[in-house]
N, C-alpha and C positions, 0 to 999 in steps of 0.2 A: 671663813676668813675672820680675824680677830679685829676688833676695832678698835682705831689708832686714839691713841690716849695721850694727848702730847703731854711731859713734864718739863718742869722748870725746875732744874738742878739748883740748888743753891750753892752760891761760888762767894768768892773773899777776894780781896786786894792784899798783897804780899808783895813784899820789897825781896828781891835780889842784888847780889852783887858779883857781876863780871868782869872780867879783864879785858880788854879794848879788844884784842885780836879774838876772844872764842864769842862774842858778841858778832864782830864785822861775819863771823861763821854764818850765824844762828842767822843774822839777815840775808847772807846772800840764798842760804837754801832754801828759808822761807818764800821767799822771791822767786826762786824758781818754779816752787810752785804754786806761786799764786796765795800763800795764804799769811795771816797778819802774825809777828813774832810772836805773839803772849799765844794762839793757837799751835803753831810749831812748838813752842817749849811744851807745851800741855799734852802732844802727842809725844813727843819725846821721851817726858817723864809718864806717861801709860805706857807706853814702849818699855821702857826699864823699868815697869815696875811688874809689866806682867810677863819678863823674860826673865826675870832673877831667879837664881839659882835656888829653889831651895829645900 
């Protein structure tokens, strides 16, 4: 068994800009599952970035 090596990613604070109704989106799916908006965007965008076409 390989031994668990935890890392700490290094992240940024970045500003966005949304539109009131794809924002009220982003919270209510978050919500459904339980997890915080800036986490749902973050799967979101790995989501689309590792389904892109190319």
């Amino acid at each position: 068994m390989k031994d668990f090596k935890p890392i700490k990613q290094e992240k940024t604070v970045i500003s966005i800009r949304l539109d009131i109704d794809r924002l009220a989106i982003i919270d209510k799916e978050a919500g459904k599952v339980d997890i915080s908006r800036n986490e749902f965007i973050v799967q979101c965008i790995d989501y689309a970035l590792n389904n892109m076409n190319k």
